[in-house]
Every structure is written in structure tokens, then in C-alpha cells.
N, C-alpha and C positions, 0 to 999 in steps of 0.2 A: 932955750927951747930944745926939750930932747928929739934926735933925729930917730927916723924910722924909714927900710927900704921896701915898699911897697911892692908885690908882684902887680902890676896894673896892663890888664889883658885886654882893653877896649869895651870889657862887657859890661853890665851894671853891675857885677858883684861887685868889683873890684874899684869901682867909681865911687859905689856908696859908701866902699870900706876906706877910702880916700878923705872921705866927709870928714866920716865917725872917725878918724882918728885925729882931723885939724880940730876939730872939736873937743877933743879932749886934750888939746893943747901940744900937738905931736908936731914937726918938720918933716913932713911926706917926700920923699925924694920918688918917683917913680920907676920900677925899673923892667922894660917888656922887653919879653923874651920873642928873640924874630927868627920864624923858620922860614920866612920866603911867606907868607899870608898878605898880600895886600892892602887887602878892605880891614884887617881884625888892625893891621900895625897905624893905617890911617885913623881910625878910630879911638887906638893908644893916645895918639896922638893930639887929636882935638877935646879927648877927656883930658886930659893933662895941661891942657891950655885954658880949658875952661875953667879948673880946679885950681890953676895956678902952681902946681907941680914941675917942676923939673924931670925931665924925663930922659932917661938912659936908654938906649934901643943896643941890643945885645945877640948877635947872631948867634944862635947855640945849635945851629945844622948840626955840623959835627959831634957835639957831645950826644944831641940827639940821636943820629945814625947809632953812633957806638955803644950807649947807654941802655938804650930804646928801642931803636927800627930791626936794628940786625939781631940783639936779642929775642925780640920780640916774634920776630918772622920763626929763626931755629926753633921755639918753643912752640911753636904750632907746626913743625914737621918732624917734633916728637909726640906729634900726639898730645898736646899741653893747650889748655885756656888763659894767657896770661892775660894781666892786665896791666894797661898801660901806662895809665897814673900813678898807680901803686908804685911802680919801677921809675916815671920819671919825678917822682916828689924831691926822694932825698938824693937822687944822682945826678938829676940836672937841675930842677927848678929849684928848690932849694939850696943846693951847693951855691948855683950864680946869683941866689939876694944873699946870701952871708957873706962872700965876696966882694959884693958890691957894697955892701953894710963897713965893713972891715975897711976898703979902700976908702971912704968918707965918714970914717971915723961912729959909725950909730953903734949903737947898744941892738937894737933889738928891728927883727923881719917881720914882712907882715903878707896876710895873705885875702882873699874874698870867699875862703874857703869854711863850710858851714860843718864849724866845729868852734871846742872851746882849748883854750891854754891858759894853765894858770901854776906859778910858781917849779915851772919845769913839767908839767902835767899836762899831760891830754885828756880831751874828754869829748864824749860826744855834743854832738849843737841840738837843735829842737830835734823830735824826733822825725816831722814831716821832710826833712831833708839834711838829715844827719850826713857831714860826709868825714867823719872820723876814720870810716876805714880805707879809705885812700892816701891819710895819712900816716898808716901803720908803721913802715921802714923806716921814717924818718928818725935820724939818729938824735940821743938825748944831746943833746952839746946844742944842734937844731930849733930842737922845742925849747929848752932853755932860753932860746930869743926870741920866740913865736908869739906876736898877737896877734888873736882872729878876732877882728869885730864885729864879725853877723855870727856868733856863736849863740847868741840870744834871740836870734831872729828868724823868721821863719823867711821864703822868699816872697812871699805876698805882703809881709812890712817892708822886706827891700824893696820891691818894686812901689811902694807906697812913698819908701821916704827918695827913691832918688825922683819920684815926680814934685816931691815937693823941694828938693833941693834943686831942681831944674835941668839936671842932668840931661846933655846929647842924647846917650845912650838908653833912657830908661826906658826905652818899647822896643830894644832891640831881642830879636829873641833868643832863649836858650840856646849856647852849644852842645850838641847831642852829642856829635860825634868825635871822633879820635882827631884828635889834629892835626895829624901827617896823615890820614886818611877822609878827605874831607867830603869826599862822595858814599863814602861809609863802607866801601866793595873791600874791604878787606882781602876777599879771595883773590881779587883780580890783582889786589896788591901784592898780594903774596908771590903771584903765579910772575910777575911785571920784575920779581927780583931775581929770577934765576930756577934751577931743577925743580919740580914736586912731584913729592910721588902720584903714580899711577893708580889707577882703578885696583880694587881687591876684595875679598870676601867679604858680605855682612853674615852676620854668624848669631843665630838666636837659640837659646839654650842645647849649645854645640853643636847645633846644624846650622851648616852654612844653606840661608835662605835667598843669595841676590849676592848684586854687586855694588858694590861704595865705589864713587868718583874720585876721591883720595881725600887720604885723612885729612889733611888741613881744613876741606871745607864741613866740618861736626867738631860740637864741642858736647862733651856728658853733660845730661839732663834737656837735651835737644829732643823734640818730637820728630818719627820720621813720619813721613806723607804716608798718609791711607792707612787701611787696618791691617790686622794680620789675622785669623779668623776670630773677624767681628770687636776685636780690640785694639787701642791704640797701644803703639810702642817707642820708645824713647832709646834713643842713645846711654848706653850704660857706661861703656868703656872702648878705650882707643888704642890700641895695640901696636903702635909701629915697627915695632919686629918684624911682625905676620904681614904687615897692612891690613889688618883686619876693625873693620868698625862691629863692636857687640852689644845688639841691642836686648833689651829688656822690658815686663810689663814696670807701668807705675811704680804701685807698691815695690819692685825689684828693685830702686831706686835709692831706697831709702837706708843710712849707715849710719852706725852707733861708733863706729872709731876713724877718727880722721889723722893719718900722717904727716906731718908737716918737718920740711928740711931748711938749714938757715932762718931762725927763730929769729928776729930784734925784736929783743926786749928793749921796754921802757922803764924798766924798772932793775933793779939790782938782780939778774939771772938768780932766779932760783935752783937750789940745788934737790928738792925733792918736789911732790905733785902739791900741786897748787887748786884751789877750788875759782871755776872763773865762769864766766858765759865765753859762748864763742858765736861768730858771723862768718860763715865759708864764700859768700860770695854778698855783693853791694846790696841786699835787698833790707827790708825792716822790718818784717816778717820772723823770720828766724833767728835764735837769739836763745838755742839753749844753755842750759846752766850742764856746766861739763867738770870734769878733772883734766887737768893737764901735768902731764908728766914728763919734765926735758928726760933729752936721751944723749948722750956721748959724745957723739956727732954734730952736737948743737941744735941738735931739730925738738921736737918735741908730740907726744904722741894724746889725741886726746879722747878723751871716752866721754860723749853725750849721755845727758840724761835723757834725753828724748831723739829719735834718730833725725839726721839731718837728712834733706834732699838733694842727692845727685851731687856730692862733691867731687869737682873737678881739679885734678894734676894741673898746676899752673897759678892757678886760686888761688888768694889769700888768706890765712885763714887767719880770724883776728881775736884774740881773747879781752875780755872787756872783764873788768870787777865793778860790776854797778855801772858808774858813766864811764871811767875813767878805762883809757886803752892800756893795755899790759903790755900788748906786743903782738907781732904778727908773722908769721912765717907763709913758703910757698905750701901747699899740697903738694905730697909725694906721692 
């Protein structure tokens, strides 16, 4: 029976995809990742019992801080929207199941994550909860050992089959939120780690109209409160030079070229422009068909066919050919 090391997080994703893989005749090793979560690691834990799993408990604080938190904090006191998945897939949570896969000998990792892998490939899952583009960075060596087996599923059959597989877990609800932030105050997190900057101008087509509370708490394509004569305005761009936050109407919003630095590709780096779709932030809405052109630097520059909405520095920005992910870089 071939081995497999399951990422199993306490939640139903990852219980069902526990199922569906003994089922298809796999050795499910489990392996949760523990920040210090109480309730989420006990829960690991009685899935794993119930499923008959072996189960690994793995403290990755550390890698976390370092991968993760403290990255993640500096990119929001540059003025930057990162995200945090995107950044801990292939740096923490994936490095620690190919490690753990490797020390007990499996071929191949696995995850509860709603996307598809297939013969080294990624691709997006149903469309109602595709989450391909969180898994964008993930290095090909990675994917090469990745089964996802709710890539055919939408979450309304998950939540279907783990009531029929009888699963603890299957009415537990969604995690929303960032996992090292689990009250979701992101700001307050920010502010709990050390200096941020101070108050400074908001600034609407060059006149400075107000004052901003400090950049970290806005991200571009943010509404701000109330109107400005008789219209609403949106966060355009973040300036931490100035400390300036610069707002703009709607329509202001909208861009036909996005920059993007530290490119992973998934596929053999191309060396001239490529024809692709691209996704600038998690939504399923947006999904033009663009050119993308690498650049020198490793980045790559891309020109929508149709403008996208309010792309944010930090973003990821992900090129798709049809289902299948290309690769994904930050916005620059």
C-alpha cells in the first residue's frame, strides 16, 4: 500500500480528503502543523483517531515567525497587501509534509486544498471554490508529489460526504481567518509587534484633503468612509515614503498593466511573452486574458486585455492557461 502524508488541520477539508484517499487505496500518515491553537490541534487529533490515521503534531512557530509573521508584518509598513497563504504554502506548509513524506519513506503529499494536480500540473478545482491561486509559489519538485482530492468537489459535496462518512468534524465551521491572527485585528497585530508609522496626508488628485491614521491600517481598492462631493472614493495607492495614502474615484481604479517581481513559474520559464489569463487577488470574478512578458530581473510585466480592478503591491498575481496555473509572482 502506497504511503501518503496528509496536511490534516482538524477541519472537514482535510478529514474528507483523508477518506478519499484510504479509499482509493492510500496509507494516510497525518501530519498537523501546531502554532500553539488549542481547540484546531485537539480536533487533529480525534480526526485522526476516528480515521484511524497516525498522526504527527509538528511545531512550525518558528518557521512561521520567520517565513510568515515577520515578513508579512514589514510588507504592510511598506505599504504592501500580502497574503498569507500564498507565502506560507511552499515555505512552511509544504516544505514540513515533503519532509515528513521523505523521513517515512511516501512518494507523494497531500493536501484538503480545493484545487486539482495532475502529472506534475496544477490546475484550478470547481470554479465555486477554486483555491489554485494560493497555491501559486509552490515549487515544481512540490507539485510533482501533490494529490488534492476535493479538486472535483465543490464544498457542499464535502460537507455531504463527510456527514456521510460520519466524520467529528463535519459541522464544524469555516476558517475565515489568518491563523496567527485568529481575532482577525490584523492592525492591532501589527501595532502589538513593535514601531508603526504615524498619521499623514490623504492626498486626492494632488491635493492633500485629510489625514490617514498610518498606512498599515489600508490596502488599494479599500472604500474610504463617506463621500467626497457627493461621490464615493477608494484607496488607489500607498506611498510610504511620503506616508501618504492616495485616494481615487471607482473608475480611477482600474489598470491594463500589472508588474509583478519574483515570478514562480510552473512551467519551463519562458524566455519571450506568453499569452495567459491572469487573477491579481483570490476573487472568481476576474480572470482576464492578458500577455505576459518575463523581464531580466525574473519578474514579469503583464498587459490585460481588459483592465483589472485596483491591483495591490503585495498581491499575487497568477497566470492561468485555461485551468492549468503557469505561475505567479508578487505585484510590484
Amino acid at each position: 500500500m502506497e504511503k501518503v502524508v496528509l496536511g490534516l488541520s482538524g477541519g472537514v477539508d482535510s478529514a474528507v480528503a483523508a477518506r478519499l484517499l484510504q479509499r482509493a487505496g492510500f496509507e494516510v500518515h497525518g501530519l498537523y502543523l501546531d502554532i500553539g491553537t488549542e481547540a484546531a490541534r485537539r480536533d487533529a487529533v480525534e480526526t485522526a483517531q476516528f480515521l484511524g490515521v497516525p498522526l504527527e503534531v509538528r511545531d512550525i512557530s518558528a518557521e512561521l515567525e520567520r517565513e510568515v509573521c515577520a515578513p508579512f508584518a514589514e510588507a504592510y509598513l511598506r505599504g504592501e497587501t500580502p497574503n498569507p497563504c500564498v507565502m506560507c504554502n511552499p515555505a512552511v506548509k509544504f516544505r514540513s509534509l515533503v519532509a515528513c513524506a521523505d523521513a517515512i519513506g511516501a512518494r507523494h503529499v497531500a493536501t484538503g486544498h480545493y484545487a486539482r494536480a495532475a502529472a506534475g500540473a496544477l490546475y484550478k478545482g470547481m470554479p465555486a471554490n477554486d483555491q489554485s491561486y494560493m497555491l501559486c509559489r509552490l515549487k515544481r519538485s512540490q507539485v510533482a508529489r501533490l494529490l488534492l482530492p476535493l479538486g472535483d468537489y465543490e464544498k457542499a459535496q464535502v460537507r455531504a460526504l463527510a456527514e456521510e462518512f460520519g466524520i467529528p468534524v463535519a459541522h464544524k465551521p469555516d476558517s475565515m481567518e489568518i491563523c496567527f491572527i485568529p481575532d482577525k485585528d490584523y492592525i492591532g497585530w501589527i501595532r502589538r509587534r513593535g514601531a508603526t508609522p504615524g498619521p499623514g496626508e490623504l492626498v486626492f488628485h494632488g491635493e492633500v484633503i485629510g489625514r490617514h491614521e498610518g498606512i498599515f491600517r489600508y490596502t488599494v481598492g479599500q472604500r474610504w468612509p463617506g463621500l467626497l462631493d457627493g461621490r464615493k472614493i477608494y484607496v488607489s495607492e500607498i506611498q510610504p515614503e511620503e506616508n501618504q495614502v492616495v485616494l481615487a474615484l471607482w473608475e480611477e481604479l482600474f489598470k491594463t498593466e500589472v508588474r509583478v517581481r519574483d515570478m514562480n513559474w510552473l512551467i519551463d520559464p519562458p524566455t519571450a511573452p506568453i499569452r495567459a489569463s491572469v487573477r491579481v487577488r483570490h476573487t472568481k470574478w476576474e480572470n482576464p486574458d492578458c500577455t505576459a512578458a518575463p523581464t531580466p530581473e525574473g519578474g514579469a510585466c503583464i498587459t490585460c486585455d481588459e483592465a483589472v480592478r485596483a491591483p495591490a503591491r503585495g498581491q499575487a498575481a497568477v497566470l492561468y492557461d485555461g485551468d492549468r496555473v503557469l505561475g505567479g509572482g508578487t505585484i510590484a
